[in-house]
N, C-alpha and C positions, 0 to 999 in steps of 0.2 A: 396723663393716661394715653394719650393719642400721639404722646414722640415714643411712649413706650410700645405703642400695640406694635407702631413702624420698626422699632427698632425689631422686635420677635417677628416681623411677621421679615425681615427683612433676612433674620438670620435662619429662619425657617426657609425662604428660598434658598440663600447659599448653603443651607445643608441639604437640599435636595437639587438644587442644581450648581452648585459649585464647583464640579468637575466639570460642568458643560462648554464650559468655554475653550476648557484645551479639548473636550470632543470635539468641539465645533471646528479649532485648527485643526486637529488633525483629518477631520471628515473636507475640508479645504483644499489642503497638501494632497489629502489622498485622489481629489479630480483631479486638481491643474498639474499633478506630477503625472497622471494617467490620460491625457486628453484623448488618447485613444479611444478608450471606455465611452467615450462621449460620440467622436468623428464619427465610430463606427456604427451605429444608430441608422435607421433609417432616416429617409431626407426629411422630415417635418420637426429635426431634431437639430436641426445644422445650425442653430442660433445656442444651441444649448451649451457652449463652451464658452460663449461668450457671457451666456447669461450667469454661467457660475462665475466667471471672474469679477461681475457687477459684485456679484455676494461679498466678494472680499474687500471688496471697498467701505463696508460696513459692518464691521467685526462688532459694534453693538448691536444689532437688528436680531439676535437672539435674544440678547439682556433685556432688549425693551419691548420683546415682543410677548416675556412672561411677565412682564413688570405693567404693561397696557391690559395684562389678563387682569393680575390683579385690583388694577385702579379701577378697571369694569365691574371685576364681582365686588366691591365696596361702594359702588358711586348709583343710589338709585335710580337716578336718572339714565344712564347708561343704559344702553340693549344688553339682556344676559348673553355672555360668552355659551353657555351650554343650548341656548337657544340658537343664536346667532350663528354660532360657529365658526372654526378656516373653512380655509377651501376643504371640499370632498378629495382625499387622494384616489379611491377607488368606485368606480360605477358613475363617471364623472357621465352626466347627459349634455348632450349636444345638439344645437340647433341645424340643421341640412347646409351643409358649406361651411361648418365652423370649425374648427380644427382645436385639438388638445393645447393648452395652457400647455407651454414653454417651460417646465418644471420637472426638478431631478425625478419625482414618484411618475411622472408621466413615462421614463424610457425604457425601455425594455426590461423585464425581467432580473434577465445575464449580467444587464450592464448593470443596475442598481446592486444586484448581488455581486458584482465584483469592485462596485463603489467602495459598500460598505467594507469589506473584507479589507480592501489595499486602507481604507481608515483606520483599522486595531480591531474591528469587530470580529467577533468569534462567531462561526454558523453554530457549532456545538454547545455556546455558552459554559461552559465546563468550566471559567474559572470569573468565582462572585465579584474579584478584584479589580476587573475588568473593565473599566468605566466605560470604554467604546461602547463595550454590549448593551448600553443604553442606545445605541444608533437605532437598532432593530425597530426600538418600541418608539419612534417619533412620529410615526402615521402608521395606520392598518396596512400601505401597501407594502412598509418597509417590513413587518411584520407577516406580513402573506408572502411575501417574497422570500422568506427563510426560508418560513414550513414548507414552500414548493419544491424549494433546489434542495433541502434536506430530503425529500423522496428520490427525488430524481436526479439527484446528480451522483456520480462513482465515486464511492468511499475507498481508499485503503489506506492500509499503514505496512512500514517493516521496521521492525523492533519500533523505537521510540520518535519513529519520521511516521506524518499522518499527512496524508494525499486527497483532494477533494477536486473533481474537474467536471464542470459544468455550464456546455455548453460554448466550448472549448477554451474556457477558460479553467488555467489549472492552477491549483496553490498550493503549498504544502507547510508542516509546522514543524520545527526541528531540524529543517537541512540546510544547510550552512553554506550552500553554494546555489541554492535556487537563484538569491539575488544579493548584492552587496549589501543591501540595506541589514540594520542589526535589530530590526524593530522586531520586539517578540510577539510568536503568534502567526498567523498563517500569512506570508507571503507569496504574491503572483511571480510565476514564470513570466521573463521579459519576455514573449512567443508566440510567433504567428497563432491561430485558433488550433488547438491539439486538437488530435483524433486518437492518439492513442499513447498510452508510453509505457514503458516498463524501467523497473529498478530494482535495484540488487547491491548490496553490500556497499552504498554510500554512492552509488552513480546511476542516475538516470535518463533515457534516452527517449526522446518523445516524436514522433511522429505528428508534424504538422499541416498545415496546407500551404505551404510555403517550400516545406522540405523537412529534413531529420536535423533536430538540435540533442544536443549532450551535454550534460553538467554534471560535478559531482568530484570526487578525491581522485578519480584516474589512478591510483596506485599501481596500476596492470595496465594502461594503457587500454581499457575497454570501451576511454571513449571516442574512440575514432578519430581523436585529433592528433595532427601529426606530433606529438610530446607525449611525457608521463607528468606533467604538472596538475596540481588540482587547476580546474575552469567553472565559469557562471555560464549559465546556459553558450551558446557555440553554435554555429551551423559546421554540418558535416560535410563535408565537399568532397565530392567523386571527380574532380578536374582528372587525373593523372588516370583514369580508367573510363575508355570511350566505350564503350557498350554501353554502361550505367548510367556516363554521362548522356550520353545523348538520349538514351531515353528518358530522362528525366527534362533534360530541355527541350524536350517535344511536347511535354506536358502541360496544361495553363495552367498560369502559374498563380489559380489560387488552386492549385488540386494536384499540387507534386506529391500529394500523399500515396496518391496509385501506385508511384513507386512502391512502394514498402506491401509485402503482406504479411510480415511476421516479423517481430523483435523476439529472440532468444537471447537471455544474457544469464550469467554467474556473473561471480567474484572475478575472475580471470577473462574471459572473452562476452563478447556483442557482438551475434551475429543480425545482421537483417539479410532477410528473406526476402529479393528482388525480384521481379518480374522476368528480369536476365542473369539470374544467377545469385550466390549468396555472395556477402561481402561480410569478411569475419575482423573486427578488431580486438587487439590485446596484442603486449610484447613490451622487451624491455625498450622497445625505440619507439612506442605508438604508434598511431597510423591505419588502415582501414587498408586489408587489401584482399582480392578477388579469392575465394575459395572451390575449385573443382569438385563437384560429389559425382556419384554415379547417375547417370541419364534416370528420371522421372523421381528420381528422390527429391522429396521436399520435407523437411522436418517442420515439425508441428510442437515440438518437445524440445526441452536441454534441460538437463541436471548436471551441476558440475561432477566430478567423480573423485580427486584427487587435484593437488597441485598443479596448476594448468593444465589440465583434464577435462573431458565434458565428453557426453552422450547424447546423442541428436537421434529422436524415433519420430518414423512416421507409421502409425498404423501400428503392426506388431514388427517392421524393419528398424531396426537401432545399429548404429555406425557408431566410431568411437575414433577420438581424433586426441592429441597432445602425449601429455608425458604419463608412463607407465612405471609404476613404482616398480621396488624391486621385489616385490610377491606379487606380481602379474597382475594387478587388482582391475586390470581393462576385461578380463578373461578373455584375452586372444592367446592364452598358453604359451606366451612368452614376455617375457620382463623387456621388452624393446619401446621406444617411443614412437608415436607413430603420426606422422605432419600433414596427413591425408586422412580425407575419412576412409575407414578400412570398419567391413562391415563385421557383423556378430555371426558366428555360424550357428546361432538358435533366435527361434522369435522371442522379443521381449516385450510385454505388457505394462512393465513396470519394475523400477528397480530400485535400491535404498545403497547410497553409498557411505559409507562410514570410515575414519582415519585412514584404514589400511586394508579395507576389505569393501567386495561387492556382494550385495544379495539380488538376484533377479528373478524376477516371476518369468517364468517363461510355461503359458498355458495353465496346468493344471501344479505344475513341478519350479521348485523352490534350487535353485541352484547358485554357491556359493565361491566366489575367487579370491586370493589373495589369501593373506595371514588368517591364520583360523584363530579368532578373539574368543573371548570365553566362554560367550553365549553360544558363536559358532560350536565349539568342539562336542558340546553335547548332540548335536546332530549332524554330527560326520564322527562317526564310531569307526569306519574303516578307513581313516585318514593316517597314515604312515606317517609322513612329515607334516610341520604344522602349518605350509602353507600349500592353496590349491592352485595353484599355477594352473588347472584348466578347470573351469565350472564343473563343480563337482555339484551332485543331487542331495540336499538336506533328508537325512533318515526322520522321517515322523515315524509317532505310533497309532495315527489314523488318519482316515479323508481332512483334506481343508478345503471348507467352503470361504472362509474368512480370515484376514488378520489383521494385525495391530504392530506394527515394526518401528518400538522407541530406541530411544541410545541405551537406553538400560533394562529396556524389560521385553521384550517378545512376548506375541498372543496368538495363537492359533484356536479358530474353531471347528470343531470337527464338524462333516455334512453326514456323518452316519448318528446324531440325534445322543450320542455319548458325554455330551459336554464341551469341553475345551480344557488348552494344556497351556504350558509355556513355559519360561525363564526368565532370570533376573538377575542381576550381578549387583553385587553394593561391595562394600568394605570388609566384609564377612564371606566373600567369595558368591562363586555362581549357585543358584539353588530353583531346580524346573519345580514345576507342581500342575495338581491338576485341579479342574471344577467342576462340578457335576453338571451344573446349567452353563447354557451357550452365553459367551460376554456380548454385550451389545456397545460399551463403553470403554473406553479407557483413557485415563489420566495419569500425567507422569510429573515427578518434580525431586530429580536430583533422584535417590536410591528408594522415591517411594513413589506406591503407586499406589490406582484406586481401580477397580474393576466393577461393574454394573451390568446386574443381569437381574435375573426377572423378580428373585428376592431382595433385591436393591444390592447398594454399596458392598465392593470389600474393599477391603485393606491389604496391602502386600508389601514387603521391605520393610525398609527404614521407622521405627516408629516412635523417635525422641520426642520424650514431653509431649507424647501421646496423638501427634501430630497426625496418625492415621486416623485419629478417630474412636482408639481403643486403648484404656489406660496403660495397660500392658500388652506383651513382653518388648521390649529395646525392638527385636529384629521380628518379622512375622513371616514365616518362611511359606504357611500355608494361607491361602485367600480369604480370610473371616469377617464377616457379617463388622463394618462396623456400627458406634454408639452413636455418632454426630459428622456432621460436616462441620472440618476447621477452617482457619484462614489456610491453611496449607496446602488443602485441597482447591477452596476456591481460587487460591492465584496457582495452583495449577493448569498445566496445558494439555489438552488435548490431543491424543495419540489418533493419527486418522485411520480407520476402516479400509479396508482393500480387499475388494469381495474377490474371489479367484475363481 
């Protein structure tokens, strides 16, 4: 009876810790490959790298340290473990002149949280499979230590790459060029402490206290290194431009971030925004070089526009700089390209660029360039030809206070208290409509949409296998109350609001 309880209670630990042991390498790997994580610590920390490599001298001292729990809670004699306890990781007390235990839950925050992370741990826990994700729960501090940088550190994503930087430590899940390593799950930029980065179409550019690095697929050459080759992070270097340079080497050099006050980037160029001027990268040779704008212009804004195209606003001023299709779609009223920024002869507020055409808010008034697409032509009734080679004014049939500008569907709400109107294009061709109540919502996914106003949901377009919500008909040309929310709506996206 007692080789048998060993045996079950033996296989009752390896089924609850059985994975722990490759945790344990990999939580190993993950310091002495990072000593940084460590060095950078305040100084009552400076024994701490040394004392993790003691650890790996005894790759049993986990196995035996649940295996001495056990021997304790079966051996009367023994002190109870739940009495007894380990050490406290959190609210540790200390005698006057005594300094904090020499221990990974003792360092900072940042550093444990970027411990666990470079180990396999997931902040998000998002996938059960995940054996690291047991790091978290190895003491309360490792555990308090999620839920804090879960609040406060900067979350994003673009498409299916997800971004987490905290405390200037940055990591991302899905980018293939953060770091060579192929371990899945969220990898550390090898990078001075970020202050700030931006990314766009598989390249990102971070601004650090050291300087500007770049990584990412370079297809455009947007990230300022002298090639078009994909790179893992990079430092960007201003040698071959003395204004930039020197101010930047007058700088200490943990704070050459002052350089920078702005990252602009598309798919095609990365501009940063310098103290002494802008430096724009993209081109078929790479490379980062000085950009002239008009005195006191500083952009705060870039949307690409077209094929190596982009629009740079500051305020209600917007300048337009690259290549101009051949329906004028810059709306400088002419099909020319243009290698400077050359400004807008109207203020812009806001603008939507699409394949082959511009829409821009400019104040109260909806003005439209290039090829007139299908949604376009219902509001340019006195359009002669089908393209507007100079911003022409969209005809409404009332005030707009608001809109909604997807790839497929247009949403205007009136400010004279009438409703709201718009259009839609699917496979069935264009078809406008109107609604009695103001839309406060909209979602779009492929040729169908959803519309939410004060009577709830409607349904509009596409409506296969009833996917809007409403059993019938195939198409729904007018906005109707739908029955349910499908999956179709829920992985639907969100069309944003643009109050005018």
């Amino acid at each position: 009876m007692a080789e048998e309880h060993d045996q079950n209670t033996k296989k009752r630990r390896d089924n609850t810790f059985g994975t722990f042991s490759d945790i344990h390498k990999q939580f190993l790997t993950a310091i002495l490959s990072h000593p940084s994580l460590a060095n950078e610590t305040d100084v009552r920390h400076s024994k701490t790298t040394t004392c993790m490599r003691n650890l790996c001298d005894s790759e049993q001292e986990t196995t035996i340290l649940f295996e001495d729990a056990e021997q304790q809670s079966s051996d009367s004699t023994a002190p109870s473990v739940s009495s007894a306890g380990p050490d406290s990781s959190m609210n540790i007390l200390l005698a006057d002149g005594e300094d904090l235990p020499i221990r990974l839950h003792t360092l900072l925050q940042a550093t444990i949280w970027a411990v666990l992370l470079e180990a396999g741990a997931d902040p998000d826990i998002a996938d059960p499979s995940n054996s690291a994700n047991a790091l978290w729960f190895l003491c309360r501090k490792f555990l308090f230590t999620r839920e804090v940088a879960q609040k406060d550190c900067f979350s994003s994503s673009i498409g299916e790459v997800y971004f987490k930087l905290y405390a200037g430590r940055l990591f991302a899940r899905n980018d293939a060029f953060i770091s060579p390593s192929d371990r899945p799950g969220y990898r550390s930029a090898r990078v001075p402490p970020v202050i700030a980065f931006r990314t766009y179409a598989g390249n990102t550019t971070a601004v650090t206290a050291r300087g500007v690095y770049s990584w990412g697929n370079n297809s455009h050459g947007s990230l300022g290194l002298p090639h078009t080759e994909p790179a893992y992070p990079t430092r960007v270097r201003f040698d071959s431009f003395k204004r930039v340079s020197d101010r930047e080497k007058g700088l200490p050099s943990w704070h050459k971030d002052a350089l920078i006050t702005e990252v602009l980037s598309n798919e095609h160029h990365t501009i940063l925004v310098t103290e002494v001027g802008l430096m724009v990268a993209g081109g078929s040779q790479g490379g980062i070089r000085p950009q002239e704008c008009p005195h006191a212009f500083t952009p705060t804004h870039m949307t690409p526009v077209s094929h190596g195209a982009a629009l740079l606003i500051q305020g209600n001023v917007a300048m337009v700089f690259g290549h101009n299709n051949d329906f004028g779609q810059l709306g400088l009223g002419h099909t020319e390209s243009v290698q400077s920024f050359t400004p807008l002869d109207f203020p812009v507020s806001r603008s939507w660029f699409m394949k082959e055409q511009t829409l821009y808010l400019s104040g109260t008034t909806f003005l439209y360039a290039g090829m007139a697409d299908s949604i376009g032509t219902l509001f340019l009734p006195g359009l002669v030809e089908e393209i507007a080679l100079s911003p022409t004014p969209l005809v409404m049939p009332g005030p707009v206070k608001a809109c909604f500008i997807g790839a497929q569907i247009w949403v205007f709400v009136r400010s004279d208290g009438q409703g709201s109107f718009g259009a839609r294009k699917g496979v069935d061709g264009v078809k406008s409509f109107e609604i009695s109540e103001e839309v406060t919502e909209v979602r779009a996914k492929g040729a169908s949409a959803w519309l939410n106003t004060a009577a709830g949901w409607h349904g509009v377009g596409y409506n296969g296998s009833g996917c809007l919500g409403r059993a019938v008909p195939m198409w729904m040309d007018v906005p109707t109350l739908v029955m349910r929310r499908t999956p179709q709506f829920e992985a639907a996206g969100a069309v944003e609001v643009v109050h005018v």
